[in-house]
C-alpha positions as CSV (number, residue, x, y, z in Angstrom):
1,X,126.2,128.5,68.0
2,X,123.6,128.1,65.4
3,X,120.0,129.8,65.5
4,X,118.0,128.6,68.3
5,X,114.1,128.1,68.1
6,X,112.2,130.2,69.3
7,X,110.2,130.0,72.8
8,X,106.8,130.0,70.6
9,X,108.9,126.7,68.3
10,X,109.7,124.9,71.4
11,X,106.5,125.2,73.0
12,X,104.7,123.7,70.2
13,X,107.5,121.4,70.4
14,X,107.2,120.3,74.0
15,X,102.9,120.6,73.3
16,X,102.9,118.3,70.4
17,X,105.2,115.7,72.3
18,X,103.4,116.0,75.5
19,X,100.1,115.2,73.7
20,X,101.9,112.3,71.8
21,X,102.8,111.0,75.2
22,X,99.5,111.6,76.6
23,X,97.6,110.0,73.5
24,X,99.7,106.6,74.3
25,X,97.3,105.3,76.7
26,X,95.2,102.6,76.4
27,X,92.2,104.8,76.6
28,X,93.7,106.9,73.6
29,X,95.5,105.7,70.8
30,X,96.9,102.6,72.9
31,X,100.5,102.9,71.9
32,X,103.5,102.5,74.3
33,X,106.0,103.4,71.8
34,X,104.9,106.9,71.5
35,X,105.2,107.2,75.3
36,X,109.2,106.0,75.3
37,X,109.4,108.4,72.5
38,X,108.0,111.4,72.9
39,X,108.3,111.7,76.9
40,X,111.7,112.7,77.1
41,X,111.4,114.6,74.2
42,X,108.6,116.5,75.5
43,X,111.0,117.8,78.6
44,X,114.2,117.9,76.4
45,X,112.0,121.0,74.7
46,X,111.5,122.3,78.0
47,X,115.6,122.1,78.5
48,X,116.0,123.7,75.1
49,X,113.8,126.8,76.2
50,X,115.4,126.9,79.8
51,X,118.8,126.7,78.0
52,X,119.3,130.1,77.1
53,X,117.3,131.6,79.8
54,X,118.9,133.6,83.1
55,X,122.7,133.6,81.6
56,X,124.7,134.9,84.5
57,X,122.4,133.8,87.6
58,X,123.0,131.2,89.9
59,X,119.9,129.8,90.2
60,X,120.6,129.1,86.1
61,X,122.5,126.4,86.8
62,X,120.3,124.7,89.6
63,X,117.2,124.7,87.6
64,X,119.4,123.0,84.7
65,X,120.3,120.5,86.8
66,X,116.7,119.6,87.7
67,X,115.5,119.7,84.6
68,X,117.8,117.0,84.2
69,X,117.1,115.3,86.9
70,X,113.7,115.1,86.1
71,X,114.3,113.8,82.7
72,X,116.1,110.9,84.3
73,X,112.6,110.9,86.3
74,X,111.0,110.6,83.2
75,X,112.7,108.0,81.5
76,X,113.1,106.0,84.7
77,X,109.0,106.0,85.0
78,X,109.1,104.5,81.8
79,X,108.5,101.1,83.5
80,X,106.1,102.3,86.0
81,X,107.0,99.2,88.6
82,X,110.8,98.4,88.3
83,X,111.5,102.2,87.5
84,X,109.4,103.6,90.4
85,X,111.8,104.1,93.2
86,X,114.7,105.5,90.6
87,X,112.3,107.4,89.6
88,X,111.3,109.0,93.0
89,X,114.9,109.6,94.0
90,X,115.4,111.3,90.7
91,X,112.5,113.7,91.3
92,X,113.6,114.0,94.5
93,X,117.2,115.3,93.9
94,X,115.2,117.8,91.0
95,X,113.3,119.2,93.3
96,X,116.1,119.6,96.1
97,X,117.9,121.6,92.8
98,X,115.3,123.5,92.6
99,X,115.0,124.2,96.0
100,X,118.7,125.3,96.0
101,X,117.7,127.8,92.6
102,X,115.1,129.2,95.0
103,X,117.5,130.5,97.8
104,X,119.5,132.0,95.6
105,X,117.0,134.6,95.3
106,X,115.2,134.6,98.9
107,X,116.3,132.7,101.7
108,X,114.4,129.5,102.8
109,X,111.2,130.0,104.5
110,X,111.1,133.5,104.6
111,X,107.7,133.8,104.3
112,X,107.0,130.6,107.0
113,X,102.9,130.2,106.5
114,X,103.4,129.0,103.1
115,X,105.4,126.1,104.5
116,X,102.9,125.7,106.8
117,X,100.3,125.6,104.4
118,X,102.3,123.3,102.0
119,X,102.9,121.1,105.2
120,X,99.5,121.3,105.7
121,X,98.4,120.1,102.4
122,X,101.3,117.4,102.0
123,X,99.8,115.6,105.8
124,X,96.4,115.9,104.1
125,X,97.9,113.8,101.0
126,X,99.9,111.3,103.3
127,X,96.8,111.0,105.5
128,X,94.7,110.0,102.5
129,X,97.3,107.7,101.3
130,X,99.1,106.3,103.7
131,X,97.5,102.7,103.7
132,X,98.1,101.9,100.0
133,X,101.5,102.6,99.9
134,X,104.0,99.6,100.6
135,X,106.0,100.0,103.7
136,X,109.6,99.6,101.8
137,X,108.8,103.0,100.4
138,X,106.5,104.3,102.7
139,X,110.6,106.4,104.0
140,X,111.7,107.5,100.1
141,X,107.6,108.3,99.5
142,X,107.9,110.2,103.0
143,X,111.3,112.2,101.6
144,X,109.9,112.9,98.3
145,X,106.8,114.9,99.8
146,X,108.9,116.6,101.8
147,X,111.1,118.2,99.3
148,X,108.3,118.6,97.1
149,X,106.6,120.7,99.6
150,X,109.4,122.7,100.4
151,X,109.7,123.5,96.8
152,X,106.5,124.2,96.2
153,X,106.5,126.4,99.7
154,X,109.9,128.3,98.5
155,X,108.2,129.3,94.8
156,X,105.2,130.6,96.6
157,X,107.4,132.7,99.0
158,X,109.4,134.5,95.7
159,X,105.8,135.3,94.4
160,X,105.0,136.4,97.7
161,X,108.1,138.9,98.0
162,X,108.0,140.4,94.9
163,X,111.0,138.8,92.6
164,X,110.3,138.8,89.1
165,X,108.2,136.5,87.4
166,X,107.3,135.0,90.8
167,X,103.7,134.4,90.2
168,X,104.1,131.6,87.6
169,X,106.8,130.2,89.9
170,X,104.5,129.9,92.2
171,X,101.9,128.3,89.5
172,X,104.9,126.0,89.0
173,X,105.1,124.9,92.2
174,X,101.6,124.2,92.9
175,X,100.8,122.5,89.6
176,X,103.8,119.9,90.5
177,X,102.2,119.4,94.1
178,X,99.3,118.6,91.8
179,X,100.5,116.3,89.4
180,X,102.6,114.2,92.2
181,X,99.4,114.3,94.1
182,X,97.7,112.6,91.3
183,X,99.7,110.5,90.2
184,X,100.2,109.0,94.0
185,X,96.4,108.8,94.0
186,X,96.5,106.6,91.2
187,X,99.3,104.5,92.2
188,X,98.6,104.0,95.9
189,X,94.7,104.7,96.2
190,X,93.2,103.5,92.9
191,X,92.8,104.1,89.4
192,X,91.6,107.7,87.8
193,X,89.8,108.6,85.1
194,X,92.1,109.4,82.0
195,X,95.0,109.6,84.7
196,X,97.8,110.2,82.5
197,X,96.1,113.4,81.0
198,X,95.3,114.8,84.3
199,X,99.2,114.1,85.8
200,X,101.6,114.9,82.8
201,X,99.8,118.3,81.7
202,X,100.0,119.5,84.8
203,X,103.9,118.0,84.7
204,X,104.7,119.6,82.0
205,X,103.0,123.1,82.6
206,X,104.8,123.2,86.1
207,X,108.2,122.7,84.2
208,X,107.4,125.0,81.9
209,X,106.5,127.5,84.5
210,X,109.6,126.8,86.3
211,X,111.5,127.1,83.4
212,X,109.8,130.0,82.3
213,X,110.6,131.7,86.0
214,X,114.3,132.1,84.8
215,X,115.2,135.9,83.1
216,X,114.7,135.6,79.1
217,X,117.7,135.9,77.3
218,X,117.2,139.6,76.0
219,X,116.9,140.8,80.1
220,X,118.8,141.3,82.8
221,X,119.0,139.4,85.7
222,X,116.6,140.8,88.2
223,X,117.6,142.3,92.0
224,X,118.4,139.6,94.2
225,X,116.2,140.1,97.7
């Protein structure tokens, strides 16, 4: 294989097209183009650092497949109506890959009051939002927090037991609890303030921090709990 970039290249990379992205809402450049454009391309760059990262693990393979997952998320959300509910199951089977990347380091729920707190949290959200969204998806919006949570629950519990880089796993999980929780806010309660800003940096900085959670390419893979 040729030379890759490096992870300082491809963060710029996935920077630059995530402010492109941003910057194509009406209360920015007001531009749609740049948003078909330069969203996927802003999580392909996250794929391209993930790539190379945690050769010979098996969680290697199940953050791949969310990260691609996700970018079918991405693209889907594209049309923000007609692409909603693909969307949500694509997020949905990301964050059940991620899930599945989590275990292989520490088994589910081994640390249980972080799924209660995440549980905790996600009937807070639900509770807030519950009237606003439709009844065909209230089920597939019910699913998605679910796995969400449990992801999110699962990343704090490697921080929480010591496995390597587990801290900005855990920031992963939380800022994509974040973002979704935005974004649902704006969808099902009512518009925010220079949404798009608020929900795909924190997107894209959990991804990264997910991505970032698997061993570089110069390290061994760490002890398994």
């Amino acid at each position: 294989m040729g030379a890759r970039l490096s992870p300082v290249a491809l963060a710029l990379a996935a920077a630059a097209c995530a402010l492109l992205a941003i910057a194509s809402a009406p209360w920015a450049l007001g531009q749609p183009w740049l948003n078909f454009v330069f969203k996927p391309l802003a999580t392909l760059a996250v794929i391209a650092y993930a790539w190379p990262r945690g050769r010979g693990t098996p969680e290697r393979r199940w953050v791949l497949v969310g990260l691609g997952f996700s970018l079918g998320g991405d693209v889907a959300l594209l049309w923000p109506q007609q692409g909603f509910l693909p969307g949500l199951v694509s997020f949905l089977l990301a964050h059940l890959c991620y899930l599945l990347a989590f275990t292989r380091t520490q088994r589910l729920a081994a640390r249980p009051v972080w799924f209660m707190a995440y549980a905790a949290l996600a009937a807070v959200v639900l509770w807030q939002l519950w009237a606003g969204v439709p009844g065909p998806l209230r089920a597939p919006v019910l699913a998605y927090v679910a796995c969400l949570g449990a992801m999110a629950a699962q990343a704090a519990v490697l921080w929480r037991s010591g496995v390597a880089r587990g801290g900005v796993l855990a920031a992963g999980g939380a800022l994509f609890m974040l973002s979704d929780t935005l974004l649902a806010s704006n969808k099902f309660a009512g518009p925010l303030p220079l949404a798009s800003l608020w929900i795909l940096a924190s997107y894209w900085t959990a991804q990264w921090c997910i991505a970032s959670w698997l061993a570089p390419p110069d390290q061994r893979p760490s002890t398994r709990m």
